[in-house]
C-alpha positions as CSV (number, residue, x, y, z in Angstrom):
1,X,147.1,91.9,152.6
2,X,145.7,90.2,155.6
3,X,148.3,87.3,156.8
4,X,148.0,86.9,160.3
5,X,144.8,85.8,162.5
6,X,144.5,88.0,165.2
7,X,141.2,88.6,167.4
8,X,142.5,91.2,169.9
9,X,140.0,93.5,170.9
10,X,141.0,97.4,169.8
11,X,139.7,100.9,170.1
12,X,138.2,102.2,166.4
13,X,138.0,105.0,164.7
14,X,134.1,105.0,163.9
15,X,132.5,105.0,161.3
16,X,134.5,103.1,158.6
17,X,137.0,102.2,161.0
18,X,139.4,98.5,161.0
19,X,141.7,97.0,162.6
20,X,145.4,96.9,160.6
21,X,145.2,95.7,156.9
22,X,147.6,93.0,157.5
23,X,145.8,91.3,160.3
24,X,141.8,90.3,161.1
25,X,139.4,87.3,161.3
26,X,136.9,85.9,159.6
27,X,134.6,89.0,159.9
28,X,137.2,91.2,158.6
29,X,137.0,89.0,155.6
30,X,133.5,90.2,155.2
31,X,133.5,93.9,156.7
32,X,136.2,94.7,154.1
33,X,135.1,93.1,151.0
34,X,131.1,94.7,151.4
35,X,133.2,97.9,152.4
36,X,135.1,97.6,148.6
37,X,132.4,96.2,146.7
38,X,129.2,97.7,148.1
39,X,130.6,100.5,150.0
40,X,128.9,99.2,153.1
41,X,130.2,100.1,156.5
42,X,129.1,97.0,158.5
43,X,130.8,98.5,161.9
44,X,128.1,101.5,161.7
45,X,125.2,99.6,160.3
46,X,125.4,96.6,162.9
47,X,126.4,99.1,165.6
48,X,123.5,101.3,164.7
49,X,121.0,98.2,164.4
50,X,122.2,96.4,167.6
51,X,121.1,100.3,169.5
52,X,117.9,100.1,168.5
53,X,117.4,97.0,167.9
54,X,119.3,95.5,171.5
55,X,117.0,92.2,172.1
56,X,117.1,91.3,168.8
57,X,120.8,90.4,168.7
58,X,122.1,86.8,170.0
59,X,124.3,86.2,173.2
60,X,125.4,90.0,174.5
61,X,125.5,87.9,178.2
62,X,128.6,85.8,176.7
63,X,130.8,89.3,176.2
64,X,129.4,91.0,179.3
65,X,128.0,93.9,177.5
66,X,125.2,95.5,178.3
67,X,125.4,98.0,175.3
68,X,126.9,98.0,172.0
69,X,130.4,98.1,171.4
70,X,131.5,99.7,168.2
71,X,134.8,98.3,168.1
72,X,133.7,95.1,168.6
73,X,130.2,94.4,167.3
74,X,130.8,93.7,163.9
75,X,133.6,92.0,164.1
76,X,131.8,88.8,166.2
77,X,130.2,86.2,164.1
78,X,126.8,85.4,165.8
79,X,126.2,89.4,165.3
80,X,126.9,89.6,161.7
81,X,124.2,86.3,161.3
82,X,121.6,88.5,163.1
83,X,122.1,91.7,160.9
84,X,122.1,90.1,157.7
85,X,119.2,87.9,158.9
86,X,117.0,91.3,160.1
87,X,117.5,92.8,157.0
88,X,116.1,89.8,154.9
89,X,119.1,88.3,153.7
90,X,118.8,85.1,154.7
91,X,118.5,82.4,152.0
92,X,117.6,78.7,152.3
93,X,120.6,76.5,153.8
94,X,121.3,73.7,151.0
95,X,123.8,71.2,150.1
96,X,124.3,71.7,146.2
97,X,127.0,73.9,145.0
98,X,124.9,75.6,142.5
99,X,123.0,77.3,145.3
100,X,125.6,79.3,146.3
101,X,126.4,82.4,144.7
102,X,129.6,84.5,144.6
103,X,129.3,87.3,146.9
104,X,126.7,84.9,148.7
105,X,127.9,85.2,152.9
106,X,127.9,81.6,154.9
107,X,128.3,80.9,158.5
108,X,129.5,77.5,159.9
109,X,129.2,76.0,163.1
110,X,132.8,74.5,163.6
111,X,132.0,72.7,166.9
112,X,132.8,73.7,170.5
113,X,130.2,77.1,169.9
114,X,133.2,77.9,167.6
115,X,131.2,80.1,164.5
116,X,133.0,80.7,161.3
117,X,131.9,82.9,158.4
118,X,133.3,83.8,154.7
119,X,132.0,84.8,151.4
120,X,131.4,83.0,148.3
121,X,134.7,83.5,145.5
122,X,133.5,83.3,141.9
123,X,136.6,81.3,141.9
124,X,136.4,77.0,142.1
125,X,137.2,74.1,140.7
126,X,134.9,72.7,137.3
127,X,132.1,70.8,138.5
128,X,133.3,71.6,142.3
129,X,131.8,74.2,144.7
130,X,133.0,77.3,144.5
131,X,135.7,78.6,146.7
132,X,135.3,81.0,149.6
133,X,137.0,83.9,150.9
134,X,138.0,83.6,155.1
135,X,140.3,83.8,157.6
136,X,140.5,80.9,160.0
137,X,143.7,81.1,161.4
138,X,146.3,82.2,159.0
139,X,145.3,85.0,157.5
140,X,142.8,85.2,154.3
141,X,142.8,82.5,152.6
142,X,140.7,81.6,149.1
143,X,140.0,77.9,149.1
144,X,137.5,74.7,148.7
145,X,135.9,74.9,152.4
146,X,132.1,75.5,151.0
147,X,131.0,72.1,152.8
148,X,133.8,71.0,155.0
149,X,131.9,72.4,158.7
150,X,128.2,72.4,159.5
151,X,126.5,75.2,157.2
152,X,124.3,77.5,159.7
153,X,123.5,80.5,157.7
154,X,123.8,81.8,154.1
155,X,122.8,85.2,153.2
156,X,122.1,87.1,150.0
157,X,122.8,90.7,149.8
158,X,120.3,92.4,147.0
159,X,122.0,93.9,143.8
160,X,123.2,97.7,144.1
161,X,120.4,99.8,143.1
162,X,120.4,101.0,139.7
163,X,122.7,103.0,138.4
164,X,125.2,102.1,141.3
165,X,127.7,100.2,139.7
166,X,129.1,97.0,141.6
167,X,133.1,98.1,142.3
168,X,135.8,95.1,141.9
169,X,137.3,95.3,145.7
170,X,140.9,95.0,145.7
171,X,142.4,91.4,147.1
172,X,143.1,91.3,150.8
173,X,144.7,88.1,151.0
């Protein structure tokens, strides 16, 4: 159950590694839910991306990095948006609930180059958006946010393939 927000930098294993369960922010939201439900291990797909792929990501001046980091890379917002956008994931921005889908992946822009990003609950109130899944300060949290901040990406991932059944992740809030 993650409870507390905590952004501290820390060595991995790799692949499949994490920070502790009970701590994490608003990436770890999303890392850990694809890793339950689609069995997708973000730190080694963006790590493995931003190697060959270097120019294509956003802002590696603003860490000081001149090469990927695979402790870090996946757990930084702007990083995630540039994955999910080179893969073709990337769905129209829009400001009616029905648009978004659960499992759907949006990115705010909170002010202050502060980026946010959470995941789309199929949990909301009746003829209210839907609820989403993040961690902006006190751990995960489940709640009406969909429209409070500036909505700057939304992504869709495709369905499993066939045959690959989609597995209920366990709650980590």
């Amino acid at each position: 159950m993650t409870t507390t927000y905590d952004p501290a930098y820390r060595q991995l294993r790799y692949p499949s590694g994490d920070v502790p369960a009970d701590r994490g922010v608003c990436t770890d939201v999303i890392v850990r839910a694809l890793r339950a439900a689609r069995a997708i291990d973000l730190q080694k797909q963006v790590h493995e991306d931003m190697k060959a792929n270097w120019d294509a990501y956003p802002h590696p001046w603003r860490w000081r990095l001149s090469k990927p980091d695979p402790n870090i890379d996946h757990r930084r917002v702007p990083n995630l948006m540039a994955y999910f956008r080179r893969l073709g994931y990337a769905v129209p921005l829009a400001r009616a609930a029905a648009d978004y889908l659960p499992g759907d992946i949006v990115a705010w822009d909170l002010g202050r180059g502060i980026l946010h990003i959470g995941i789309v609950s199929d949990v909301g109130v009746p003829a209210g958006p839907p609820f989403v899944l993040h961690n902006i300060g006190s751990g995960a949290q489940e709640e009406d946010i969909l429209f409070r901040y500036t909505i700057i990406g939304h992504y869709r991932l495709p369905p499993p393939p066939v045959g690959e059944p989609l597995r209920t992740p366990v709650a980590t809030h």
